[in-house]
Backbone as CSV, one residue per row, in Angstrom:
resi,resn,N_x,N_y,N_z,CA_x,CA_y,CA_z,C_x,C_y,C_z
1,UNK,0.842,-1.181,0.000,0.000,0.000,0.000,0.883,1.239,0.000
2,UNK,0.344,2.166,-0.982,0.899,3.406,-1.203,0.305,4.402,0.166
3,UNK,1.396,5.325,0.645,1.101,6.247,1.841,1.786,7.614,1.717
4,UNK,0.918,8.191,1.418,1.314,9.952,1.417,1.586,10.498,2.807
5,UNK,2.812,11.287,3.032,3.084,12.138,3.991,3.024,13.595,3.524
6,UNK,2.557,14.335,4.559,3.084,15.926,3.974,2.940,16.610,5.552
7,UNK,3.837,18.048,5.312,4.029,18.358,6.411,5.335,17.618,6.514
8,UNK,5.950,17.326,6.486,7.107,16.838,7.554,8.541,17.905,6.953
9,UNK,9.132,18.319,8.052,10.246,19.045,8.434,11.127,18.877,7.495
10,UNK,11.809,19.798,6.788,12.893,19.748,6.199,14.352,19.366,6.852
11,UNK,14.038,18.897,8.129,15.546,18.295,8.566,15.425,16.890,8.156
12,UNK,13.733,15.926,8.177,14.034,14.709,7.921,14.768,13.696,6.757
13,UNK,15.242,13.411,6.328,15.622,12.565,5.635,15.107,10.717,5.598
14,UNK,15.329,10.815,4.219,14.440,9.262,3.913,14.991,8.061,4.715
15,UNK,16.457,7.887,4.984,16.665,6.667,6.427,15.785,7.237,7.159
16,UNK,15.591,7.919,7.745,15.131,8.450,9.277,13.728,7.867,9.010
17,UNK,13.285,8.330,7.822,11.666,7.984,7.930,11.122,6.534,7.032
18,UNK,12.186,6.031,6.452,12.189,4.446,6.255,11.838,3.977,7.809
19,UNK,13.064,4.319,8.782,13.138,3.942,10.093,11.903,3.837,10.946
20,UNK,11.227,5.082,10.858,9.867,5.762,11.798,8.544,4.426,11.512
21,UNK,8.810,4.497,9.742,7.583,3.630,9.443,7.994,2.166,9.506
22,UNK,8.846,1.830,9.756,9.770,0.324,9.557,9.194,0.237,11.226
23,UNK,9.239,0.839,12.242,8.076,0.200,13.297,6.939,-0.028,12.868
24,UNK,6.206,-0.092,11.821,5.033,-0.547,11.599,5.199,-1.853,10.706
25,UNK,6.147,-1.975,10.626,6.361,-3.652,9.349,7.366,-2.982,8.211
26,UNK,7.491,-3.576,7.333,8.663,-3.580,6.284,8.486,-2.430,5.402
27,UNK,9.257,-1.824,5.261,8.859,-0.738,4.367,9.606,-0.863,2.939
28,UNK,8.798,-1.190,1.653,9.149,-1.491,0.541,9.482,-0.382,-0.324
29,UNK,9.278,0.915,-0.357,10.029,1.793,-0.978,9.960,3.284,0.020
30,UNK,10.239,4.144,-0.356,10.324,5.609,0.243,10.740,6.633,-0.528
31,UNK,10.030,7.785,-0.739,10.603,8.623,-1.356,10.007,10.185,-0.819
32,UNK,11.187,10.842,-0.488,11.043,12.274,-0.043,10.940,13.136,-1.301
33,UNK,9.719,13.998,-1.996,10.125,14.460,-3.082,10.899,16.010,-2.703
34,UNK,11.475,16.373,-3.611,12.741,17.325,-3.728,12.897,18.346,-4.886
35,UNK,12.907,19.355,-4.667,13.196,20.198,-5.580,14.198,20.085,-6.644
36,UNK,13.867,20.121,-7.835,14.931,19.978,-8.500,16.028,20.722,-8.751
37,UNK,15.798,21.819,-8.336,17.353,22.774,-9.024,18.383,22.986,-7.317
38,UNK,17.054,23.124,-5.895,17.973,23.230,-4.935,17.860,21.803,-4.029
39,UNK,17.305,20.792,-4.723,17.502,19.113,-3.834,17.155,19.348,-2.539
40,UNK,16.387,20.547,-1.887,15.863,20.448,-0.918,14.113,19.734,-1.018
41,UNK,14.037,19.400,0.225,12.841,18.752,0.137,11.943,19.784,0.321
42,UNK,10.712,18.990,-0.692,9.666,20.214,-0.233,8.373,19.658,1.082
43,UNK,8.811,18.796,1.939,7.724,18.353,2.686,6.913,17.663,2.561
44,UNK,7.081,16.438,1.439,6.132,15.323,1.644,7.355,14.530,0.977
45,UNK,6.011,13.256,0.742,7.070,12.040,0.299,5.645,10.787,0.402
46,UNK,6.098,10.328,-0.009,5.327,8.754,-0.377,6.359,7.549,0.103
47,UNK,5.988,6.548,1.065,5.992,5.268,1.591,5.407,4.616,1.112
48,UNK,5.890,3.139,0.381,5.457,2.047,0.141,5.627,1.169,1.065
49,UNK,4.659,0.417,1.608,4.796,-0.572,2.632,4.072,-1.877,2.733
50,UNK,4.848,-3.255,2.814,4.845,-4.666,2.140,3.362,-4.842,2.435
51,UNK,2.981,-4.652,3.869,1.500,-5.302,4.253,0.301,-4.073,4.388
52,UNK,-0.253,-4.337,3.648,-1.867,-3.133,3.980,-2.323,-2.733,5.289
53,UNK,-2.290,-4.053,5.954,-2.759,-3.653,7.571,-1.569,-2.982,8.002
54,UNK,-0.365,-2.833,8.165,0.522,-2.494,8.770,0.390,-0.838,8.257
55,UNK,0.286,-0.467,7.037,0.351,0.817,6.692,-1.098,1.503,6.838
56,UNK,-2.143,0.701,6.913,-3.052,1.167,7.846,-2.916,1.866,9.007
57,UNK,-1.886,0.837,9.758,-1.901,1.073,11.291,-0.950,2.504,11.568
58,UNK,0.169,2.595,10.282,0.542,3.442,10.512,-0.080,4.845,10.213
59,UNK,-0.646,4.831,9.529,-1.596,5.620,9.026,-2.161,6.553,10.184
60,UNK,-2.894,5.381,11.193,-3.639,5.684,12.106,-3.327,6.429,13.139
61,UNK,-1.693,5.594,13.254,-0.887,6.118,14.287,-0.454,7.808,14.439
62,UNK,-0.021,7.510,13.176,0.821,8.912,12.795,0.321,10.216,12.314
63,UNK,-0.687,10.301,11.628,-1.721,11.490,11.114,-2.308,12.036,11.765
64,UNK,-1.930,13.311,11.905,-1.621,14.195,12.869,-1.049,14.545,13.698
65,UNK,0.127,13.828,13.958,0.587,13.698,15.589,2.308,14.923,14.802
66,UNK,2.880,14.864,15.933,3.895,16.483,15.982,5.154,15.090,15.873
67,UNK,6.113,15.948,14.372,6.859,15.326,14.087,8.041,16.767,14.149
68,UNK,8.921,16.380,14.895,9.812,17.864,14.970,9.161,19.171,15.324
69,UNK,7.920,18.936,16.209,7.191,20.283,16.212,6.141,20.692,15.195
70,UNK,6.116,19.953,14.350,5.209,19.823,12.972,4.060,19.093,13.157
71,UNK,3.065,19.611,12.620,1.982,18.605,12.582,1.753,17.821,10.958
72,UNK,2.046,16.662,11.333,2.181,15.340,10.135,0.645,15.454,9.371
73,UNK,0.342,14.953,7.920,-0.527,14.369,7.666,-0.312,12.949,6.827
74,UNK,-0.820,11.955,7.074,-0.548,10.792,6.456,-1.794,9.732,6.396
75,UNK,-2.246,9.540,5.001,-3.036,8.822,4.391,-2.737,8.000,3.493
76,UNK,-3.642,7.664,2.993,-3.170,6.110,1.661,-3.062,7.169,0.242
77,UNK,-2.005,6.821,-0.185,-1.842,7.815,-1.524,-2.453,7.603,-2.825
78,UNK,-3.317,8.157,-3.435,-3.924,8.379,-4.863,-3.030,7.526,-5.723
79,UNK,-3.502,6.419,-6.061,-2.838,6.405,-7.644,-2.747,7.020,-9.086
80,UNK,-1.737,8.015,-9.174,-1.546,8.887,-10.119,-1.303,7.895,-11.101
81,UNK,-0.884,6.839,-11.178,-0.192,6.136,-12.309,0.883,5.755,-12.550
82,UNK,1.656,5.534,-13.206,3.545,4.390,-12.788,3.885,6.085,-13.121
83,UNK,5.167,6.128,-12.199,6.270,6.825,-12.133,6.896,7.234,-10.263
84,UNK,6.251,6.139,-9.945,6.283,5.987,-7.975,7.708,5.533,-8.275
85,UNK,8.755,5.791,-8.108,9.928,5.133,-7.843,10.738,5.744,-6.951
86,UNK,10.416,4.777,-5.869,10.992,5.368,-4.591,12.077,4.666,-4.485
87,UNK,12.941,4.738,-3.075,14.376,4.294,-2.840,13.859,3.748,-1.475
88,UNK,14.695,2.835,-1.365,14.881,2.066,-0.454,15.829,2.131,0.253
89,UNK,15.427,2.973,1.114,17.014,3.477,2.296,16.431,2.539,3.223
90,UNK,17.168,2.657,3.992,16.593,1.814,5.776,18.205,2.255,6.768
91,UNK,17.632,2.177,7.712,18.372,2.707,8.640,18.032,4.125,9.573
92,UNK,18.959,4.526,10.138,18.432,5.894,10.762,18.073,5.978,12.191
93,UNK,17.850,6.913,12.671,17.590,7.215,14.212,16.361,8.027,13.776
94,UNK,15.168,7.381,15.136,14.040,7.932,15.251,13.651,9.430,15.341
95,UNK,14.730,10.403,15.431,14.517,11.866,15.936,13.459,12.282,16.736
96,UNK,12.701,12.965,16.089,12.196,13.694,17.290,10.359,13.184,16.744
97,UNK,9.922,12.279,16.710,8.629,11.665,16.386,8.383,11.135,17.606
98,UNK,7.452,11.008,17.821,6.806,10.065,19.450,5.138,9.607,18.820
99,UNK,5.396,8.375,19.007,4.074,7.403,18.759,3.359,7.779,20.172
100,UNK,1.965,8.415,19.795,1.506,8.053,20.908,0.152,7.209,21.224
């Protein structure tokens, strides 16, 4: 299942948030999208993740809740059509997110 983030902090980076959602089960792709001329992020990104219920749960967990002081939004993402090609980082430290 495809999962839209937006809102999230320009300090995060895609390990970090492979990491965040990798407590919810396996995370099969990730992608922070990015400006093209200054490669900064512009605050969202799309998660692919192996099991439906699991990205449900994260879903549930995480939408709305304060990520760096930010308030997150995260739902199941629209299928626009093929050109999803995310990266598969993994790794990272949780920063400043709290499941609650």
């Amino acid at each position: 299942m495809k999962v839209f983030i937006a809102g999230l902090p320009l300090e995060v980076d895609e390990a970090e948030l492979t990491a965040v959602f990798g407590d919810f089960g396996p995370v099969k792709s990730l992608r922070i999208i990015k400006d093209r001329e200054t490669k900064e992020s512009k605050g969202f990104g799309f998660v692919e993740m192996v099991n439906d219920n699991e990205a449900k749960e994260a879903i549930r967990c995480m939408n709305g809740a304060s990520y760096y002081g930010r308030r997150i939004t995260v739902n199941i993402a629209e299928d626009k059509g093929p050109g999803f090609n995310g990266g598969g980082n993994t790794g990272g430290g949780k920063g400043g997110f709290r499941r609650n």
